[in-house]
C-alpha positions in Angstrom: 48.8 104.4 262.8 52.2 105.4 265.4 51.8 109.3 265.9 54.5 111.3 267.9 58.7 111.3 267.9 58.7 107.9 269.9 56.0 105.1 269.5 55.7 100.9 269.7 54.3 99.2 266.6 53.6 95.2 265.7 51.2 94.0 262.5 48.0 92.1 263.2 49.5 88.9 263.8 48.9 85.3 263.9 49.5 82.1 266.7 52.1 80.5 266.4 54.2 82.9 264.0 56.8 84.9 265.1 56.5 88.6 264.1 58.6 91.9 264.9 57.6 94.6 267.8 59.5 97.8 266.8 60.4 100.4 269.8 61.0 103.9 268.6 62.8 105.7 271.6 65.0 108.8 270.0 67.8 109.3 271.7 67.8 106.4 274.4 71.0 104.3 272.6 71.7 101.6 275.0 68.5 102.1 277.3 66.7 99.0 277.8 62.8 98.6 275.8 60.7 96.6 278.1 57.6 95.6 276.3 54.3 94.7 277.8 51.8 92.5 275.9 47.8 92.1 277.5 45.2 89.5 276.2 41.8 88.5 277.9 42.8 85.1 277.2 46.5 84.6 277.7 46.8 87.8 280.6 50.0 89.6 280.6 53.9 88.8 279.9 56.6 91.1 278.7 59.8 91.1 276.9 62.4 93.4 276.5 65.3 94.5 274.3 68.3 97.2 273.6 67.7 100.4 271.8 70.1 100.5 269.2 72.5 103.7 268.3 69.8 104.8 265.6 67.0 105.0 268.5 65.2 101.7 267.3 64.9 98.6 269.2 63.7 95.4 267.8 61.9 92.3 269.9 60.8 89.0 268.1 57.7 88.1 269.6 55.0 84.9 269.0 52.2 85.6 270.2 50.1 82.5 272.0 46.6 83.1 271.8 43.9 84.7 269.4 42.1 88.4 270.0 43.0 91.4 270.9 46.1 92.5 272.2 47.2 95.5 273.6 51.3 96.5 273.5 52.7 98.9 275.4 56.3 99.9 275.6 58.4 102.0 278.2 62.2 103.1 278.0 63.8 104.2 281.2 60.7 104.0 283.1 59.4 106.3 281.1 56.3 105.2 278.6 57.0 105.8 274.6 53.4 104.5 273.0 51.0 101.7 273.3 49.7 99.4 270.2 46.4 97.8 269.5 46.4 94.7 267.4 44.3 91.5 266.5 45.6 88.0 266.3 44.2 85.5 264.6 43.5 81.5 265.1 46.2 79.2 263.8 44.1 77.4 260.9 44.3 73.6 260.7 43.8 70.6 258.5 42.7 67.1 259.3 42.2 64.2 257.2 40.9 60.6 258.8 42.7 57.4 257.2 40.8 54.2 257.4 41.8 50.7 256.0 40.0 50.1 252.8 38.4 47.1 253.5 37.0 46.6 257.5 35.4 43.5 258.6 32.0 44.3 260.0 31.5 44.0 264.1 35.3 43.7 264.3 37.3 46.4 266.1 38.9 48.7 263.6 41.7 51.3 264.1 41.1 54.9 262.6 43.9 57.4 262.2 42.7 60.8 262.8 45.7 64.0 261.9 45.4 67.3 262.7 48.1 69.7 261.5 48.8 73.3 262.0 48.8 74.9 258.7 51.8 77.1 259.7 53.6 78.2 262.4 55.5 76.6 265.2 52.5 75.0 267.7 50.8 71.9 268.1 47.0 71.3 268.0 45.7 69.8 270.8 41.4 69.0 271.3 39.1 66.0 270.6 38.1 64.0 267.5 34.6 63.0 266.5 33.8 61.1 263.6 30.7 60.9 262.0 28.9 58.6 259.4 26.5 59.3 256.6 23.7 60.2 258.8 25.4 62.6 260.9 25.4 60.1 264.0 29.1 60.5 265.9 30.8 56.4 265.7 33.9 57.0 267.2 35.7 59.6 269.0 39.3 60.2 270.6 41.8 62.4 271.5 45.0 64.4 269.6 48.5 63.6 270.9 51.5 65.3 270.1 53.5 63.8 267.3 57.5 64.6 266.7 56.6 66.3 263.7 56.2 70.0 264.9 52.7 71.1 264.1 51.3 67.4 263.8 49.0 66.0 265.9 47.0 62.2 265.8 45.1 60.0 267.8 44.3 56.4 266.8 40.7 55.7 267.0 38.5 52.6 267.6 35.5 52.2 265.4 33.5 49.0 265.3 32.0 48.8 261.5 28.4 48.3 261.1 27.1 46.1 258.2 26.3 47.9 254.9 28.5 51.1 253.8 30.9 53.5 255.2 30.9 57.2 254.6 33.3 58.7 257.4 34.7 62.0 258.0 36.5 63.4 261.4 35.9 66.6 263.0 38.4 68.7 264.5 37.4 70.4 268.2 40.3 72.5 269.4 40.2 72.7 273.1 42.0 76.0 273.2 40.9 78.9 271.0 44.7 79.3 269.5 43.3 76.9 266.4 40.3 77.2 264.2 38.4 73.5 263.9 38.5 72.0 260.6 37.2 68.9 258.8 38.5 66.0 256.9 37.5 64.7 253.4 35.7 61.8 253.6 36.6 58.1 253.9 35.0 55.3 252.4 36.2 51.8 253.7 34.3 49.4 252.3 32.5 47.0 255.0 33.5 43.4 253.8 34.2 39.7 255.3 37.4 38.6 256.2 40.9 40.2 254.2 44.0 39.3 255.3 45.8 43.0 254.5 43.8 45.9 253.8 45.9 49.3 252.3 45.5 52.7 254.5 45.8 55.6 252.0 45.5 59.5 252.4 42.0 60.3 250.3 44.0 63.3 248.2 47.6 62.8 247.2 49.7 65.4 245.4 52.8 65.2 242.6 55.8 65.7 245.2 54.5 65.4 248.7 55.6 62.5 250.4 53.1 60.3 252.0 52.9 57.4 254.3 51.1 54.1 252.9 50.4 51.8 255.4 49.5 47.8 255.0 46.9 46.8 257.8 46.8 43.3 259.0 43.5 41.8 259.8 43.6 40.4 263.3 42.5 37.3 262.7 46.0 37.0 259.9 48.4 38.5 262.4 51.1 35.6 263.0 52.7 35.8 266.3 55.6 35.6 265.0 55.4 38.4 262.6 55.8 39.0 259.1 56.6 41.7 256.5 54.8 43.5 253.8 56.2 44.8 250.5 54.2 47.6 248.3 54.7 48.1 244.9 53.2 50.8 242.3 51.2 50.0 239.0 50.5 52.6 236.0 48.8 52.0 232.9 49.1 48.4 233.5 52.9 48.2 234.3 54.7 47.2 237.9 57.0 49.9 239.4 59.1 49.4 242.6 59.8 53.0 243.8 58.5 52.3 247.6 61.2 50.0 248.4 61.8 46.6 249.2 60.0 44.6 252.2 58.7 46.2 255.4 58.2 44.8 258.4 55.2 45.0 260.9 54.4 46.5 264.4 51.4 46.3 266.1 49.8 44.8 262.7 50.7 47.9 260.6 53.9 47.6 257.6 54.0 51.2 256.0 56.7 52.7 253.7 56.8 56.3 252.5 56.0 57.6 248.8 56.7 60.7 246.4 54.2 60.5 243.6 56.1 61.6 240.3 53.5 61.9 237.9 49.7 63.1 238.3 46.7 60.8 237.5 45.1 57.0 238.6 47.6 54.7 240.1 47.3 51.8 242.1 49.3 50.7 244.8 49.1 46.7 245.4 50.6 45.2 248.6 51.9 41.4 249.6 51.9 40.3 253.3 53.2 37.3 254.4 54.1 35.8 257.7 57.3 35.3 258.8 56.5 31.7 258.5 55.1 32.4 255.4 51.8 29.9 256.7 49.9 33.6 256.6 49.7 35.7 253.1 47.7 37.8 251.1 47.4 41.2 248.9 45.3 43.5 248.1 45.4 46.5 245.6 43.8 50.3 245.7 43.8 52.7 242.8 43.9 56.6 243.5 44.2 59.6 241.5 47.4 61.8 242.3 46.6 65.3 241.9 48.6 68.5 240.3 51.1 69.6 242.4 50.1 72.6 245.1 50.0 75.6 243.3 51.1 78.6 245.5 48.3 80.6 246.8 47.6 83.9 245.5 47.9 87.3 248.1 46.3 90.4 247.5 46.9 93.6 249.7 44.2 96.3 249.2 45.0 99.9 250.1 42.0 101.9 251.6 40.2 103.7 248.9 42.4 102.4 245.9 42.5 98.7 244.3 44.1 95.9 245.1 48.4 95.8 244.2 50.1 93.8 242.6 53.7 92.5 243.7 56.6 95.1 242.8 56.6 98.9 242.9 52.9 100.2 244.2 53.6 104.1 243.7 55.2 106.6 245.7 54.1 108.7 249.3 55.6 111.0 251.5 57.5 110.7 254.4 54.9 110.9 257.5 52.0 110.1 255.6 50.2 106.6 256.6 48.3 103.5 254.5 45.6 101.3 255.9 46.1 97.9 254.1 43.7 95.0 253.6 45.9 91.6 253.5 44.1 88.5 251.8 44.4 85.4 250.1 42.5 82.9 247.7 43.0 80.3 250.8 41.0 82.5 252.9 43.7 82.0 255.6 45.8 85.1 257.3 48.1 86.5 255.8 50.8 88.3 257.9 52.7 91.4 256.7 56.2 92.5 257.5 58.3 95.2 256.9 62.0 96.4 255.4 63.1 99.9 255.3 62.0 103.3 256.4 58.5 102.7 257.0 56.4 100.7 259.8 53.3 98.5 260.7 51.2 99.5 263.3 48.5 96.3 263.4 47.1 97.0 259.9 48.2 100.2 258.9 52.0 101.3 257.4 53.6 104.4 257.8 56.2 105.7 256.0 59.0 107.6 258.2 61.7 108.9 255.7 63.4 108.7 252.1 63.7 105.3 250.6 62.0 102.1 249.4 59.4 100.8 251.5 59.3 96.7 251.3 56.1 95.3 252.4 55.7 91.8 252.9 53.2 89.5 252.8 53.2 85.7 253.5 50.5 83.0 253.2 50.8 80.0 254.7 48.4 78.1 251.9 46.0 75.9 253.3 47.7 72.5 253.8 46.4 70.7 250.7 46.1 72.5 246.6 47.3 75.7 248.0 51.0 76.0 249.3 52.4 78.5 250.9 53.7 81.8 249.3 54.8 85.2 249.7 55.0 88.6 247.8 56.7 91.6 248.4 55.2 95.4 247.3 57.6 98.3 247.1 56.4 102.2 247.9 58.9 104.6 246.7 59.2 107.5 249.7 59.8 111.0 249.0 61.6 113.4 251.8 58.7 115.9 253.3 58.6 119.2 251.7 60.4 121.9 254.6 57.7 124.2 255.7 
């Protein structure tokens, strides 16, 4: 916890996500706070910022690499505290989207994504993808996509006869992310189709997606062609995708909301621009519920767990060492609002007045979505001595 008139305080943080450093410097108005942040990993960089006429001075900061950090904080010259926090890896997601039908011994192209659950970074490392027995088939590596936090690389695979069980492994090569695997794909190994659908393996009511329409090599027309996707429940023909798409690079893809949970298929028709080339082909898939938020809980150090609105009541000066988690198993920052202040995990209260401690999960890409709650502490003035 801060001790003394004048201190520097910042939560336990995580990359990518931008987070307050608070200067205390009592009666420095309009000194300058230069703050200096230390990592094995990421060395040392500073910042600085204006103390205000209430003795406080504020500095965003995102921090750029996991560990420990060590903050220290001088006004005037003169040094007013250091902090001691821990920052975690920015978790990540990745799914691997295959064509549903592959032509054995012919050249394939594997999509694998990698996305930062939160934050404001992009992952960066290698893809391997393995098959049923373990054995890596294909490997690649992430580019930068211009969706912020979105990485993909396009992979070759060359399909063996017999069956397909793929999933992609994510290998950061920094230690800002933590690695992460996909759910599995199952294209099915087959002769010659003239379009094959690419679908994400989980879909979810109200998240866009991207459906794609691969063209088998042998049916690309050099003169091009078009694609048009369509949507089929309980037996009846919807048309929410749009009309006709047309094709680069032997891909045609549209975008998708899915409106109502449960199996759906989506058919496709390809034809060449010519229209000498055609074919279709059809997929069913199960839309899943829509994300539910995921659920926080902040345990206090010898008491239970709170729940969101008013926790109880301390007194100015005293300190709190709070547990932060969430049914994701990802971080979940705090933040703070009022007279009261986190020091990497522990909040102090400084004077009279509500206390708002918040706390934000970022969900975990997929069922979970992000959320936050806030906990209020009632503080009560010291008694005078």
């Amino acid at each position: 916890p801060i001790s003394g008139r004048d201190w520097v305080a910042t939560p336990n943080g995580l990359v990518g996500v931008q987070q307050m450093v608070i200067v205390r410097a009592s009666g420095q108005a309009g000194a300058m706070a230069v703050v200096t942040f230390q990592n094995t990993s990421a060395g040392t960089n500073a910042g600085q910022a204006a103390v205000n006429s209430q003795g406080f001075a504020y500095l965003p900061w995102q921090p750029g690499a996991p560990g420990a950090w060590d903050i220290s904080a001088k006004v005037g010259g003169s040094a007013v505290g250091t902090a001691s926090i821990v920052v975690a890896a920015m978790p990540t997601t990745t799914r691997l989207l295959s064509a549903i039908q592959v032509r054995a011994l012919q050249a394939a192209t594997l999509v694998a994504q990698v996305r930062a659950v939160g934050g404001e970074i992009t992952p960066s490392g290698t893809i391997a993808v393995r098959n049923q027995s373990n054995a890596i088939v294909a490997s690649g590596t992430l580019s930068s996509t211009t969706t912020p936090g979105l990485a993909s690389a396009n992979i070759a695979w060359t399909p063996s006869p017999g069956s397909a069980i793929l999933t992609a492994t994510y290998t950061p090569d920094t230690n800002s992310f933590g690695t992460s695997t996909s759910p599995i794909a199952t294209p099915t190994v087959t002769g010659g189709v003239a379009v094959s659908l690419r679908l994400p393996q989980v879909s979810y009511l109200g998240v866009t997606e991207t459906i794609e329409a691969v063209i088998q090599p042998t049916f690309q027309s050099p003169l091009g062609g078009s694609v048009a996707f369509s949507l089929e429940i309980d037996g009846f023909p919807f048309f929410p995708m749009g009309g006709s798409r047309g094709i680069s690079n032997g891909v045609g893809s549209t975008t998708w909301t899915p409106t109502q949970i449960g199996p759906q298929t989506v058919i496709v028709q390809y034809a060449s621009a010519n229209f000498a080339i055609n074919g279709t082909n059809r997929q069913i898939f199960n839309v899943q519920p829509a994300p539910t938020p995921d659920r926080i809980t902040i345990t206090p150090a010898g008491a239970s767990a709170w729940g969101p609105g008013v926790v109880g009541t301390l007194t100015a000066g005293n300190s709190v060492a709070l547990t932060p988690a969430a049914l994701s198993g990802n971080p979940v920052p705090l933040s703070t609002d009022g007279p009261c202040v986190i020091s990497a995990g522990v909040v102090t209260v400084l004077g009279p007045g509500t206390c708002v401690i918040a706390a934000t999960s970022l969900g975990n890409g997929g069922s979970l979505a992000a959320s936050s709650a806030n906990y209020l502490i009632n503080v009560q003035a010291a008694k005078k001595k």
